[in-house]
C-alpha positions, 0 to 999 in steps of 0.5 A: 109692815109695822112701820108702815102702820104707824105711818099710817096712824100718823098721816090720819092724825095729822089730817083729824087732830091740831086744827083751829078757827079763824074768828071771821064770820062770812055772811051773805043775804042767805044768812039772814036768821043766822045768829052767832055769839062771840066770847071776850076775855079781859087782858091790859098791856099783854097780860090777862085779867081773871074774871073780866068776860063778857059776850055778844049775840049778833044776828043778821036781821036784812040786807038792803041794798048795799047795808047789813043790818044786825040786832046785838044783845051784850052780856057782862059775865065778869065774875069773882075776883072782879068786883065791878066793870063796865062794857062801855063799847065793842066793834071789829073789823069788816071786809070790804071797809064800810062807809058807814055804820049807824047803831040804836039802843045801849050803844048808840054813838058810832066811831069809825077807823079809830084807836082800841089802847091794846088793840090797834085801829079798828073799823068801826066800834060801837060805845055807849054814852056819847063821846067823840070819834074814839073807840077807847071808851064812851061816855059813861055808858054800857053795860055793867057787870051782870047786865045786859043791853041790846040794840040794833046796828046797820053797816053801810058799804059803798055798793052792792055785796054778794058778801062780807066778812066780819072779824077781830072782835074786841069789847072795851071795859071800863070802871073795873074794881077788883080784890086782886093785885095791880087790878087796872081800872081799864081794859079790852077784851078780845072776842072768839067766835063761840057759837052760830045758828039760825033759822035760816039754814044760811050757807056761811056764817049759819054752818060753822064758827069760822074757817079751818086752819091747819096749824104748822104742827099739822103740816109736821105730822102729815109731813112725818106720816108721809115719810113713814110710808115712804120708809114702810115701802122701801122696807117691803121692797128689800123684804121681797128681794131677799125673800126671792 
């Protein structure tokens, strides 16, 4: 009986313990009120830098038609050992692509399908001060360490949607000075989604910070709770046996 206990406690560790989020936010026209902040942390050539943060609130303010439109508000939270740094742009990836995408504010020039230096192509990214098609800076402009800018966007998909999904966040820093060693002048910093919420009680993107994955240790301990039980039962049934 004792083992059959611990296979017990096990199987409903493996069930409760172990699992993460996937960054993706789902939004439908219920979502609209429906706000969420993504968090960023610098890192250049697969090493992170201390200090360099920054995040962005996004809220669904309309769908029309076959467009999501969206109000953003970016914070450069970089810290001590960062001295100075500039987020000169910011975007992620869509689902269906978009056809289109249009921005006012600080960051109010658009590329799309374009190259992030540590990143990949990505779907669309918004930069501040001109530039051409690149999402691998803008041209001058952003916001700088303490500051915030805000704006509006629109993404723009070739018909009508039930809904779409939002993922890998990224911001593109630049002008970075820092008391630390071999501090680069240039990076990204790739987003978590940290918080939702909304007066909209909307069933997606409004309930939860992405999707629950169970990770492959949550797979070994279920698979290791299960086998427990298999053993406690056979050990009842011999018990019984010799008993009798």
């Amino acid at each position: 009986m004792r083992i059959l206990r611990i296979a017990c406690t096990a199987a409903l560790a493996a069930l409760t313990i172990g699992t993460a989020k996937a960054d993706v936010i789902p939004l439908t026209s219920g979502d609209i009120g429906t706000s969420f902040s993504v968090g960023y942390n610098g890192f250049a050539d697969g090493s992170p830098i201390d200090g360099l943060t920054g995040s962005i609130g996004f809220t669904l303010t309309g769908v029309t038609g076959s467009s999501y439109l969206f109000d953003y508000t970016v914070n450069n939270t970089s810290s001590n050992p960062i001295l100075t740094s500039r987020i000169s742009g910011f975007g992620f990836n869509t689902n269906p692509d978009i056809v289109g995408a249009t921005s006012t504010g600080v960051y109010d020039t658009v590329g799309t399908d374009a190259n992030v230096p540590n990143i990949g192509t990505v779907d669309v990214c918004f930069k501040g001060g001109g530039g051409i098609n690149s999402c691998a800076g803008g041209g001058g402009g952003g916001v700088t360490l303490g500051d915030t800018g805000s704006g509006t966007l629109s993404l723009d998909f070739g018909s009508v949607l039930s809904s779409i999904d939002l993922s890998d966040f990224f911001v593109r820093y630049q002008s970075i000075t820092g008391t630390g060693a071999g501090t680069p002048s240039s990076a990204v910093g790739t987003g978590t989604i940290s918080s939702t919420g909304g007066s909209s009680g909307g069933s997606s993107g409004g309930s939860s910070g992405g999707t629950p994955v169970p990770e492959p240790a949550d797979f070994a301990l279920f698979g290791l709770g299960v086998l427990g039980l298999a053993i406690g039962r056979r050990g009842a049934r011999r018990a019984t046996r010799m008993a009798a």
